[in-house]
GUVEXVEX-258592 format. One record per residue (C-alpha): chain; x, y, z. Coordinates in steps of 0.02 Angstrom, whole numbers, plus 50000, padded with zeros to 5 digits. Layout:
+---+-------+-------+-------+
! c !     x !     y !     z !
+---+-------+-------+-------+
! A !     X !     Y !     Z !
...
+---+-------+-------+-------+
//
This chain:
+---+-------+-------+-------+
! c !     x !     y !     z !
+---+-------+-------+-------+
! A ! 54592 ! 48988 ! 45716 !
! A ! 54676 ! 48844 ! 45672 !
! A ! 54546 ! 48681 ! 45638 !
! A ! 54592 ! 48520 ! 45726 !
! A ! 54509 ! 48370 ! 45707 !
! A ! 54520 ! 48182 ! 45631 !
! A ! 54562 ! 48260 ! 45474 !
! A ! 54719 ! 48310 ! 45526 !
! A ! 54730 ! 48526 ! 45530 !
! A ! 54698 ! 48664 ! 45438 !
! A ! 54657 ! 48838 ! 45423 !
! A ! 54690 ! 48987 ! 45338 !
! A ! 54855 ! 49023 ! 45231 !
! A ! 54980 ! 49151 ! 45340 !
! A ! 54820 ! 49179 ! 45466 !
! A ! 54814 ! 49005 ! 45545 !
! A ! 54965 ! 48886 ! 45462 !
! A ! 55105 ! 48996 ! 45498 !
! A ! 55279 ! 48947 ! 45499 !
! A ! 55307 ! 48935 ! 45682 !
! A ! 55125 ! 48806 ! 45691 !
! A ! 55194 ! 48706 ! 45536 !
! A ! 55358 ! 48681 ! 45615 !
! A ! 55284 ! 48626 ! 45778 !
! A ! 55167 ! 48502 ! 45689 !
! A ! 55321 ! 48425 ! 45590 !
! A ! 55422 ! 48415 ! 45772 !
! A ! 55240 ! 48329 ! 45854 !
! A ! 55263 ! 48204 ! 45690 !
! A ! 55421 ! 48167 ! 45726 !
! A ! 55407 ! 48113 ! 45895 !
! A ! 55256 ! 48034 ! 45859 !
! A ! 55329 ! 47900 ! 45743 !
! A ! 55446 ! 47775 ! 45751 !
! A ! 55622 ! 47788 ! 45683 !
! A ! 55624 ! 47774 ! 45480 !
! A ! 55562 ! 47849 ! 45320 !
! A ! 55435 ! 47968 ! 45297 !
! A ! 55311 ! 47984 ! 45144 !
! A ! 55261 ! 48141 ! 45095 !
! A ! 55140 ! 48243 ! 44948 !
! A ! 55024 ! 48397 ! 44917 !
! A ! 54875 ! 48441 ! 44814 !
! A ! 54917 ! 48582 ! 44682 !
! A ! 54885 ! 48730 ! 44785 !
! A ! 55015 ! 48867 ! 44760 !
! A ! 55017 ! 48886 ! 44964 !
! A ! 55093 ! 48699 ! 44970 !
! A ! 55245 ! 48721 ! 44911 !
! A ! 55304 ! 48808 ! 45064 !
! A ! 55218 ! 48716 ! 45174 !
! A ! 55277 ! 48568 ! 45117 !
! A ! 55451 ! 48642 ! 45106 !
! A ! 55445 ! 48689 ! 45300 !
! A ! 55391 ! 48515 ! 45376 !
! A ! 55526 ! 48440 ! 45256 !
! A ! 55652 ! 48532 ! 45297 !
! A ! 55632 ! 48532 ! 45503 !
! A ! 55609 ! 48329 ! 45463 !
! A ! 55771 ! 48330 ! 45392 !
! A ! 55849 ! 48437 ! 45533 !
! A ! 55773 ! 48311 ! 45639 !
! A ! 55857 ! 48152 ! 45549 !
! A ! 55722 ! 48108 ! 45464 !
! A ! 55748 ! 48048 ! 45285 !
! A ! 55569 ! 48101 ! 45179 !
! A ! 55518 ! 48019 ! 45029 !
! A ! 55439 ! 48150 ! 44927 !
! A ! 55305 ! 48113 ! 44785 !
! A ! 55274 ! 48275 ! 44743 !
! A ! 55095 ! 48359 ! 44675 !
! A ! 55001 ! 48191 ! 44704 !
! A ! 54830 ! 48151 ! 44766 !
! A ! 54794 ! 48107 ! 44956 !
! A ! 54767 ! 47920 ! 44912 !
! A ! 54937 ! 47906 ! 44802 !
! A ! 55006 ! 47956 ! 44962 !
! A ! 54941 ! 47825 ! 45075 !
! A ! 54977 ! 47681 ! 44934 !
! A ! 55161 ! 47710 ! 44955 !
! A ! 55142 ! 47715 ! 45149 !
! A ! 55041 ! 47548 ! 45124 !
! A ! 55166 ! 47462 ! 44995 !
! A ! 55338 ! 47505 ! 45098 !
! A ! 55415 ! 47495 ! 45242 !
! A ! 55389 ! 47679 ! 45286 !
! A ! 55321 ! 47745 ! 45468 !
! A ! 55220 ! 47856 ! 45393 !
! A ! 55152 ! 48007 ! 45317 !
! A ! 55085 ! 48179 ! 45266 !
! A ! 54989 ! 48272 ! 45148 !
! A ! 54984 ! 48448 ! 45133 !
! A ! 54807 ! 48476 ! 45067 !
! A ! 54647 ! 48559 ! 45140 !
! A ! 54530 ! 48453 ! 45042 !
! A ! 54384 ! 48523 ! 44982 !
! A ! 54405 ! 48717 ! 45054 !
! A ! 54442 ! 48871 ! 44927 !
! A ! 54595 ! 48898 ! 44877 !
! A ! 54650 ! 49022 ! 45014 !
! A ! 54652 ! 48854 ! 45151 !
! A ! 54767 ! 48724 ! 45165 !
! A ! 54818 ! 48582 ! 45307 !
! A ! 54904 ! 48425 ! 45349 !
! A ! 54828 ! 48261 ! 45345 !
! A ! 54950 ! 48144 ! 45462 !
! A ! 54967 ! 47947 ! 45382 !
! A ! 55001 ! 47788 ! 45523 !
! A ! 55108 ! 47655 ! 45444 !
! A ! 54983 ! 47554 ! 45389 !
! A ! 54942 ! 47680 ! 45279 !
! A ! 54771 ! 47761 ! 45361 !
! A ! 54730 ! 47921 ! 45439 !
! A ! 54780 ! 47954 ! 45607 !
! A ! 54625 ! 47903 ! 45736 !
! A ! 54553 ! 48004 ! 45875 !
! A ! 54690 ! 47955 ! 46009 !
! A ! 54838 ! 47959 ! 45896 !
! A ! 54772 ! 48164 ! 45835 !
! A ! 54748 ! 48174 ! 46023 !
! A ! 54932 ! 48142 ! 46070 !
! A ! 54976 ! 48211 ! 45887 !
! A ! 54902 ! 48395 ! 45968 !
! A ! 54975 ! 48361 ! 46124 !
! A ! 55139 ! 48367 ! 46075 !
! A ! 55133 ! 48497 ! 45945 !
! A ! 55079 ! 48605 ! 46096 !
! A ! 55220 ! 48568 ! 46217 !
! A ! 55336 ! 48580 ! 46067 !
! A ! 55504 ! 48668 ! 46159 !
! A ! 55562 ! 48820 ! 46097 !
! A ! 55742 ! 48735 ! 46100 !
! A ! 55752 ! 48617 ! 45963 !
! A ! 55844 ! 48463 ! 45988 !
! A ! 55924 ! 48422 ! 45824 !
! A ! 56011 ! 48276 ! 45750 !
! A ! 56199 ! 48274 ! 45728 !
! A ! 56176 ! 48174 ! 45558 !
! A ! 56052 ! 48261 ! 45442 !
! A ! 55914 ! 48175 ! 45367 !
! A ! 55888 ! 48142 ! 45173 !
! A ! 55765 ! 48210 ! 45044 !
! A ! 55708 ! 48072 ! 44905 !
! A ! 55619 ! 48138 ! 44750 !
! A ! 55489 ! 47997 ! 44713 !
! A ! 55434 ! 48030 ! 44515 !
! A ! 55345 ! 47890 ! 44501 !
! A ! 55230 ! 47875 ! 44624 !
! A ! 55083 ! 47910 ! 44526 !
! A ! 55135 ! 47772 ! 44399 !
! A ! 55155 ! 47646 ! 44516 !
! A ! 54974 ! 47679 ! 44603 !
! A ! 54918 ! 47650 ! 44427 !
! A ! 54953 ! 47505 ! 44399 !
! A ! 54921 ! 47447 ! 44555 !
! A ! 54744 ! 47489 ! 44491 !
! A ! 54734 ! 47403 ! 44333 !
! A ! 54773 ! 47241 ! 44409 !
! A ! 54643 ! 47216 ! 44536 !
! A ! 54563 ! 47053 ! 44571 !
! A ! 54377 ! 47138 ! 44572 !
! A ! 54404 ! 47207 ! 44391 !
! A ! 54429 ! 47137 ! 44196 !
! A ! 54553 ! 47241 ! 44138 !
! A ! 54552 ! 47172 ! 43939 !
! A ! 54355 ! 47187 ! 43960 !
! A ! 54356 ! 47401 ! 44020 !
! A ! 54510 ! 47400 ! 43868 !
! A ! 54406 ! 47334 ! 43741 !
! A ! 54238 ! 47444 ! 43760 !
! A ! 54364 ! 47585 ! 43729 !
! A ! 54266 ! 47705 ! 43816 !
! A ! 54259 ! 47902 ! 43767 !
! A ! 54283 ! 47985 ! 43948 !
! A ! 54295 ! 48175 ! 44001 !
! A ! 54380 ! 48201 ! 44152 !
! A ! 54361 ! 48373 ! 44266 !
! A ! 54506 ! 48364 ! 44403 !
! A ! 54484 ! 48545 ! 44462 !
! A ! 54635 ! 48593 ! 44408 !
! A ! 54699 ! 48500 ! 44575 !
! A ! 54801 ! 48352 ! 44635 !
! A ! 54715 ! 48230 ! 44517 !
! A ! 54752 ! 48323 ! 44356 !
! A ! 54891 ! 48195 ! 44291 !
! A ! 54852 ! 48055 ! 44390 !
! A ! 54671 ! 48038 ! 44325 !
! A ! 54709 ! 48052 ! 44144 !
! A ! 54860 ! 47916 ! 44143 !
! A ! 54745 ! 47817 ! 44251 !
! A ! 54604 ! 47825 ! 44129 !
! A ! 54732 ! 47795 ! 43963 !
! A ! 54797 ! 47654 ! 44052 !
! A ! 54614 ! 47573 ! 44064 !
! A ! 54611 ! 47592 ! 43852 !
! A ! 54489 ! 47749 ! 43872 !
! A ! 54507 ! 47897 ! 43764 !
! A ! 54502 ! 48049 ! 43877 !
! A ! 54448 ! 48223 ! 43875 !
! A ! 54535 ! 48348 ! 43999 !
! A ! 54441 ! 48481 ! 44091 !
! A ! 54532 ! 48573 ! 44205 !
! A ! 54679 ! 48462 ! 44213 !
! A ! 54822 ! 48567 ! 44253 !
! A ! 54906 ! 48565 ! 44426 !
! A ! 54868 ! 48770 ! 44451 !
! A ! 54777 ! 48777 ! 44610 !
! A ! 54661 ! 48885 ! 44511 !
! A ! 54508 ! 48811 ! 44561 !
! A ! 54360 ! 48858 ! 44428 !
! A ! 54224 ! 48776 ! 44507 !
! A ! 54173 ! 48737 ! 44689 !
! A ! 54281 ! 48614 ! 44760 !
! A ! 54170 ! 48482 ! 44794 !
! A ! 54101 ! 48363 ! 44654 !
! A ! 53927 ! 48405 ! 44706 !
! A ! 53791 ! 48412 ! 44556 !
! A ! 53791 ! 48592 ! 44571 !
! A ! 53964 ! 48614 ! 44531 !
! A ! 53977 ! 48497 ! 44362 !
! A ! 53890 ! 48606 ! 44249 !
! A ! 54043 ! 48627 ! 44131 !
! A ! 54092 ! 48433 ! 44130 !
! A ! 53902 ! 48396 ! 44106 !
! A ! 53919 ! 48520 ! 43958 !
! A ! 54077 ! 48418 ! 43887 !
! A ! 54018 ! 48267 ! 43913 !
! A ! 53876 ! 48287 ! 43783 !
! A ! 53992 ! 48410 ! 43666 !
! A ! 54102 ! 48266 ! 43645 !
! A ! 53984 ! 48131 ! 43650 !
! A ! 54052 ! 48052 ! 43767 !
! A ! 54006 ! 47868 ! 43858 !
! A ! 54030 ! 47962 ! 44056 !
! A ! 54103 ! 48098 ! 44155 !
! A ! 54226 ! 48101 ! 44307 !
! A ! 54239 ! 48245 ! 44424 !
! A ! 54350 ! 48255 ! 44593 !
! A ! 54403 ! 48354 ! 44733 !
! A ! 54547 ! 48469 ! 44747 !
! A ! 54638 ! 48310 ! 44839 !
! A ! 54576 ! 48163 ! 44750 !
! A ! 54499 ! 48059 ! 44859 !
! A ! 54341 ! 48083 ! 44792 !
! A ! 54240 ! 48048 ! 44639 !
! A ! 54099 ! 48106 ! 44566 !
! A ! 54002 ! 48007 ! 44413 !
! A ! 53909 ! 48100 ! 44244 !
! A ! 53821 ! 47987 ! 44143 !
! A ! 53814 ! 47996 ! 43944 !
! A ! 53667 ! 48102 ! 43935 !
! A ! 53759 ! 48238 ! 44045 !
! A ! 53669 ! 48209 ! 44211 !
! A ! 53743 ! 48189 ! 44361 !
! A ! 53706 ! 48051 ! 44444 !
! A ! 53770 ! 48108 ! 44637 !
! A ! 53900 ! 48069 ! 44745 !
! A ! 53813 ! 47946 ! 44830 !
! A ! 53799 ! 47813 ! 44690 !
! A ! 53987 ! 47813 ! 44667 !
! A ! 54015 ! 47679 ! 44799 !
! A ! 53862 ! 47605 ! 44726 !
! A ! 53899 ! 47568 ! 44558 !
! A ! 54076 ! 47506 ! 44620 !
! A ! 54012 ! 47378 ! 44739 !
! A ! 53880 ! 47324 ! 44612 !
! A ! 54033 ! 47289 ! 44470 !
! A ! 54121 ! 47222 ! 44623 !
! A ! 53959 ! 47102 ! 44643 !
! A ! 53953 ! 47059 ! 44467 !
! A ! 54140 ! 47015 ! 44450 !
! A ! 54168 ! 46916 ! 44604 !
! A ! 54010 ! 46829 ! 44634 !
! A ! 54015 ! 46853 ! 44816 !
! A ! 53892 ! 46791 ! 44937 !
! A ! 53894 ! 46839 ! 45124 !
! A ! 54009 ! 46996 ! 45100 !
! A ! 54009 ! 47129 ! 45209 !
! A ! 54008 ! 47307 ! 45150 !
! A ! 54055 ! 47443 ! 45260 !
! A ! 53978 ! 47643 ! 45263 !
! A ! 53952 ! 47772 ! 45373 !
! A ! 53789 ! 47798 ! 45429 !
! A ! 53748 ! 47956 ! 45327 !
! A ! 53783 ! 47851 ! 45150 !
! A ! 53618 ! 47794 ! 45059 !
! A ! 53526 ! 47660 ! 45084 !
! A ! 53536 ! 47607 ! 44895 !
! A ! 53695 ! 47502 ! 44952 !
! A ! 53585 ! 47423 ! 45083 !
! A ! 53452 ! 47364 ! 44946 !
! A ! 53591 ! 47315 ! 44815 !
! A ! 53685 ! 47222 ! 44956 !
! A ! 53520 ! 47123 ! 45008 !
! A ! 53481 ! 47095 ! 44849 !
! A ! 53665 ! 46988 ! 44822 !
! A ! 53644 ! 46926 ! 44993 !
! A ! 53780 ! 47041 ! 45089 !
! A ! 53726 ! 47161 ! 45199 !
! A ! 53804 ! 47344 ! 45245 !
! A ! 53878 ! 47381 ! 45406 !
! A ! 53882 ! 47572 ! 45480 !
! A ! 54023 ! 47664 ! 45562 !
! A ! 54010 ! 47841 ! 45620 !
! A ! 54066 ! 47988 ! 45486 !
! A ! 54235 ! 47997 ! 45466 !
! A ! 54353 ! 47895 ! 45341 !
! A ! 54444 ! 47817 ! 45467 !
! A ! 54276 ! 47771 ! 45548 !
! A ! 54231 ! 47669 ! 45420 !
! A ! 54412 ! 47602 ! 45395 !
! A ! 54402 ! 47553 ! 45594 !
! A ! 54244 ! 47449 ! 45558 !
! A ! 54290 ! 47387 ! 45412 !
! A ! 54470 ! 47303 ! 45487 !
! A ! 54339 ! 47241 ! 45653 !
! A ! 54233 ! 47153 ! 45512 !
! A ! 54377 ! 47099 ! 45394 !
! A ! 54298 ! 47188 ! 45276 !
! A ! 54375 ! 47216 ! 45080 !
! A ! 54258 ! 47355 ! 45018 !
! A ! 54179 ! 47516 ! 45093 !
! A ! 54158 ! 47695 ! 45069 !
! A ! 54044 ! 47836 ! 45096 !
! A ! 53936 ! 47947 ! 44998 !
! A ! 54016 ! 48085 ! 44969 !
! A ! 54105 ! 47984 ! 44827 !
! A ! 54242 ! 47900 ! 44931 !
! A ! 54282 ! 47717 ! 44881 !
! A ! 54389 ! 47619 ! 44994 !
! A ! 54444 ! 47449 ! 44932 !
! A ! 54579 ! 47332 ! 45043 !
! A ! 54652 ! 47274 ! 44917 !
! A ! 54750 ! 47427 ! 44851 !
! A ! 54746 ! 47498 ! 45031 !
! A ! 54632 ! 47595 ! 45150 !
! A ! 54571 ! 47739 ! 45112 !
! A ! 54467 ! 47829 ! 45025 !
! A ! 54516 ! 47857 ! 44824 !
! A ! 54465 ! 47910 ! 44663 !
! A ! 54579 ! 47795 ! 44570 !
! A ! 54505 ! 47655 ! 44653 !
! A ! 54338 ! 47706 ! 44602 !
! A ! 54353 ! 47759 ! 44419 !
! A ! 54414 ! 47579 ! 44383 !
! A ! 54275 ! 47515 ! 44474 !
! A ! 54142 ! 47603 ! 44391 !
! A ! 54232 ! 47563 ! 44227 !
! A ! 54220 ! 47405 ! 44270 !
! A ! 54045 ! 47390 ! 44305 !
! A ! 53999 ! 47495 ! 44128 !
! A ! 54104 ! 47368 ! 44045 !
! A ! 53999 ! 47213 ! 44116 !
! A ! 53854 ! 47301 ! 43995 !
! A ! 53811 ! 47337 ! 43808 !
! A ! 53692 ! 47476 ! 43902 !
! A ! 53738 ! 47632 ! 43925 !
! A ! 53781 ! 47701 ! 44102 !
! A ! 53606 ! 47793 ! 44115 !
! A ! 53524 ! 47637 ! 44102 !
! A ! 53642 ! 47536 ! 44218 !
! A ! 53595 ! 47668 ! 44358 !
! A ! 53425 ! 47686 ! 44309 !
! A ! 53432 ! 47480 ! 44356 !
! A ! 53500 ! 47529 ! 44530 !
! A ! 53395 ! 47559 ! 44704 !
! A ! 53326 ! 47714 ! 44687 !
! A ! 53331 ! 47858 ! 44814 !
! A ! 53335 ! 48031 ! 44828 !
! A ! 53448 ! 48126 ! 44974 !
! A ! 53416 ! 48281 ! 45066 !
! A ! 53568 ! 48365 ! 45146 !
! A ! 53508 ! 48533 ! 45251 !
! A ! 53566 ! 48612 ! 45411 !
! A ! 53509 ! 48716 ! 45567 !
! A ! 53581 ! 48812 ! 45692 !
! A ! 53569 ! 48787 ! 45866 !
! A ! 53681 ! 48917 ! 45934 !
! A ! 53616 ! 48947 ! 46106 !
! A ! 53546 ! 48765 ! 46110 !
! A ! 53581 ! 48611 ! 46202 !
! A ! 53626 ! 48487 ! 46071 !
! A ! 53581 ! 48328 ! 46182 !
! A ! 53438 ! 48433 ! 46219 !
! A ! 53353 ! 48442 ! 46053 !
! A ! 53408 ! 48273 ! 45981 !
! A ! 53324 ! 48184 ! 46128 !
! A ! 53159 ! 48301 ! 46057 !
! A ! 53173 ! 48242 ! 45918 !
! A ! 53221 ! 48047 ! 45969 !
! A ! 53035 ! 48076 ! 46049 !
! A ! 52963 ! 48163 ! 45918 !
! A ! 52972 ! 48001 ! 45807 !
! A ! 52898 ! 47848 ! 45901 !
! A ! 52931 ! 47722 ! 45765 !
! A ! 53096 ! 47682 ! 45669 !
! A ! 53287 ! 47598 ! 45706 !
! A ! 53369 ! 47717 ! 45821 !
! A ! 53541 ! 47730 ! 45825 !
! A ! 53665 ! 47836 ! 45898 !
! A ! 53832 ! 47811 ! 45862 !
! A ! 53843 ! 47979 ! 45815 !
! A ! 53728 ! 48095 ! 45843 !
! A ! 53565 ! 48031 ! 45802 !
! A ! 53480 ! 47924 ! 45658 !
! A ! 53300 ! 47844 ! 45635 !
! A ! 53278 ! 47700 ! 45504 !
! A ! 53130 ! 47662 ! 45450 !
! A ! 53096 ! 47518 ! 45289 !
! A ! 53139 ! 47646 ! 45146 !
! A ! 53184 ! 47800 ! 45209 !
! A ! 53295 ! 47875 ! 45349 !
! A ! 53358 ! 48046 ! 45427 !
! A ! 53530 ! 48087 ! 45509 !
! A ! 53576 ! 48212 ! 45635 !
! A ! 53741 ! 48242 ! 45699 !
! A ! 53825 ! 48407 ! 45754 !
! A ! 53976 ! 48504 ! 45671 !
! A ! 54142 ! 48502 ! 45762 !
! A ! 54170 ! 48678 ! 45707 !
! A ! 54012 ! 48757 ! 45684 !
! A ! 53858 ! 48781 ! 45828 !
! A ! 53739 ! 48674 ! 45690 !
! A ! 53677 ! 48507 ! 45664 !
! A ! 53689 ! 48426 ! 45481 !
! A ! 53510 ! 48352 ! 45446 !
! A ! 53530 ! 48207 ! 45305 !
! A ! 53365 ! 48126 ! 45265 !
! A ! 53331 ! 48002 ! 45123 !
! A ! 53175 ! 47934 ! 45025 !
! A ! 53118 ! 47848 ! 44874 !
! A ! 53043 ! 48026 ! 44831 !
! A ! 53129 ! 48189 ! 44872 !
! A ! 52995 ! 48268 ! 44943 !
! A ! 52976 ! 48138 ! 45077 !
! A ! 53147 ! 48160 ! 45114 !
! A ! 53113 ! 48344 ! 45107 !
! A ! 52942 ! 48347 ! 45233 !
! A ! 53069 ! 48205 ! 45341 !
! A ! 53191 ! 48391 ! 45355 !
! A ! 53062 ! 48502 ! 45413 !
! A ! 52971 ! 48416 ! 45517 !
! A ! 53168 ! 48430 ! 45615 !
! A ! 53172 ! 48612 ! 45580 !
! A ! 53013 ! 48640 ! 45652 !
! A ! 53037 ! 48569 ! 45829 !
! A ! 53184 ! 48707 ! 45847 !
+---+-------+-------+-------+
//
C-alpha cells in the first residue's frame, strides 16, 4: 500500500510505485503548479532511475521543461528551487527505508516541502487523474544541471554564521560515511572545500546500502572504527538522502543525532553574538538546545514533528535557525530545509572556535540522555489512553500540539501516534538515562 503523508509518498518498488501511480503523481504535480520550470533529483538508489525517468518524461509530454540535477541530495534539490525562479520540485528518494523503497518528496517554490493542504489537494488530484491525457502540442524540455552540487557548496562556505579561513586553517582530518547514497560526492567536495582532509567510507553512489539507513549510534560502528584507524579530529555519517547528519567525535564515540543541531546553534552563538534569537524545534528534539539557548539568552520555540512543521513556525517567528533531532539542521540563510551540508559547516565551525578537541567541546554542552521506545495500541483508543496518561502525571507543562508531552524542569516525555502504524512513539529525556528510562515504563505500564 502506497504511504501518503507530509513526506510526500512512498512504498514499495513495482508493489506500490508502479508506473501507472508515478505517472498520475507527475500529472497531480503538474496541475498543481504554476506554469514554469521544474527542479528535479534522486538519491542513488538503482530503483530511481526509472522513476525519475517516468515523471520526467510525462512532465515533458505535459510542456513542462525539468531542470534535472541528477544523483543529488534532498537539500541540493530545494537550494536550486530556493535560488531560481523555478515553481517547484521533486525528489525521488524514500529517505531512510531499505533499499527495496523509494518515493517522491514534492518541493513549493519557495523551496519547502509541500504542507498538509497542498499534499491534500496534491492526492486529490492524483486520484481523479483521467485516463485521457491531455497533452501539450509543444513538448517540454529536459536540462541536465551538472553543477548543482557545486553551486550548493559554495553557497555553504560563504555563510554569514561561519569563518571560513578559521575551519581552513585547523585543517581538520575528517572521515566521512555517506551510505553509499545521495551524499557520497557532495559531502566529500563539501568537506575539501572547508580545507579538511577527508576519508571516504562508503562514498560511492551504488544504492548498496551497508549499514542501516539511519545515522543512529547503532549503525556507525564502521565510521567509529575509521575514525580512530585514521586518527582522525571527527566523523560524519548521513542518511541515504542527505538531509541528515550524524556527529563522531575523535575518540570514536558517537555523540547522537540529537546534538547535531546543538553544536551548530552553539558555533552559531559563538560567531554571531546574538542576543534575543529565536531557535525553532519540534517538540520531540532535546532539551539541551533549551539550556544552551537560555544560557545565551534566546529561547527555543516548538512546532509539531514534521520538517515543514518546524519550517511553518520558524517563517511565523522570523526565525534564521532550527532543526530537529534526528540530525536535521535548517538554517534561512541557505534555504529551508533540513540539510547535512548546512550542518557539517556548522559543526566545523564551532570545532574551529576551539584548540579542544570535539569530545571536550560536547562534554561542555547541556547534558542529557534520550529514550526513544514504542507501544502498540492496536485495539485501543488513542485519545483514550493519552488522556490516562495526561492524568496519570499531575505535575509538569502539558502540551498538545501533537499528541501529548509533559515538561517538567529537566526532563520530559513525548507521545504521539504513527500515521502508519496502530503505535504510539514514547520519547522521554533526562539528565540520567535511567530516569528517562523509569519516565517510559511508567507509560507502558498504564496500557
Amino acid at each position: 500500500m502506497l504511504i501518503r503523508s507530509i513526506s510526500g509518498i512512498r512504498g514499495l518498488v513495482n508493489e506500490d510505485l508502479k508506473n501507472e501511480e508515478i505517472t498520475k503523481y507527475a500529472n497531480a504535480l503538474h496541475d498543481f503548479l504554476d506554469p514554469g520550470v521544474i527542479y528535479a533529483g534522486r538519491d542513488s538508489r538503482p530503483s530511481g532511475e526509472e522513476i525519475t525517468e517516468i515523471m520526467i518524461d510525462e512532465l515533458i509530454r505535459l510542456g513542462r521543461t525539468v531542470i534535472y540535477c541528477g544523483i543529488v541530495p534532498t537539500p541540493t534539490v530545494q537550494f536550486m528551487v530556493h535560488t531560481s525562479e523555478a515553481v517547484g520540485g521533486f525528489i525521488i528518494t524514500a529517505s531512510h527505508n531499505p533499499i527495496e523503497w523509494n518515493g517522491i518528496k514534492f518541493l513549493r517554490s519557495d523551496s519547502t516541502f509541500f504542507h498538509q493542504e497542498d499534499c491534500e489537494k496534491l492526492f486529490y488530484l492524483a486520484d481523479n487523474v483521467s485516463s485521457i491525457r491531455k497533452y501539450s502540442e509543444e513538448r517540454g524540455m529536459l536540462w541536465e544541471e551538472k553543477n548543482a552540487i557545486y553551486k550548493h557548496t559554495i553557497k555553504c562556505s560563504e555563510l554569514k554564521c561561519i569563518n571560513l579561513d578559521t575551519i581552513r586553517g585547523r585543517k581538520f582530518k575528517v572521515v566521512i560515511d555517506a551510505v553509499n547514497g545521495a551524499g557520497a560526492n557532495a559531502l566529500p567536495e563539501m568537506l575539501n572545500l572547508l580545507g579538511c582532509e577527508v576519508v571516504k567510507l562508503d562514498c560511492e553512489p551504488s544504492g548498496v546500502f551497508k549499514r542501516g539507513t539511519e545515522p543512529l549510534p547503532v549503525n556507525l560502528s564502521e565510521l567509529s572504527k575509521q575514525v580512530l584507524e585514521n586518527n582522525a579530529d571527527l566523523g560524519f555519517a548521513v542518511d541515504p538522502d542527505a538531509d541528515r547528519l550524524a556527529v563522531v567525535d575523535e575518540k570514536g564515540r558517537p555523540l547522537g543525532e540529537e546534538y547535531t543541531l546543538v553544536l551548530s546553534v552553539d558555533g552559531y552563538i559563538n560567531t554571531l553574538g546574538v542576543e534575543s534569537d529565536i531557535f525553532v524545534s519540534n517538540l520531540s528534539t532535546s532539551i539541551a538546545l533549551d539550556k544552551l539557548a537560555l544560557k545565551n539568552n534566546c529561547k527555543v520555540e516548538r512546532s509539531a514533528v514534521g520538517e515543514i512543521n518546524v519550517v511553518n513556525k520558524m517563517n511565523e517567528l522570523d526565525s534564521n535557525l532550527g532543526g530537529e533531532g534526528n540530525g536535521g539542521v535548517i538554517l534561512r540563510e541557505c534555504h529551508l530545509g533540513r540539510d547535512s551540508l548546512v550542518a557539517v559547516t556548522m559543526v566545523l565551525n564551532r570545532v574551529a572556535q576551539s584548540t579542544y578537541p570535539l569530545s571536550e567541546i560536547y562534554n561542555s554542552l547541556p547534558q542529557f540522555e534520550i529514550v526513544k521506545d514504542k507501544v502498540n495500541v492496536d485495539g485501543i483508543k488513542i485519545d483514550d489512553f493519552l488522556s490516562k496518561v495526561n492524568n496519570y502525571f499531575k505535575e509538569g507543562k502539558k502540551n498538545t500540539i501533537d499528541g501529548l508531552k509533559i515538561t517538567w524542569q529537566e526532563k520530559w516525555v513525548h507521545l504521539r501516534a504513527s500515521n502508519t502504524e496502530p503505535i504510539i512513539r514514547i520519547y522521554a529525556e533526562a539528565p540520567i538515562k535511567k530516569e528517562a528510562e523509569e519516565l517510559v515504563l511508567q507509560i507502558k505500564s498504564l496500557i
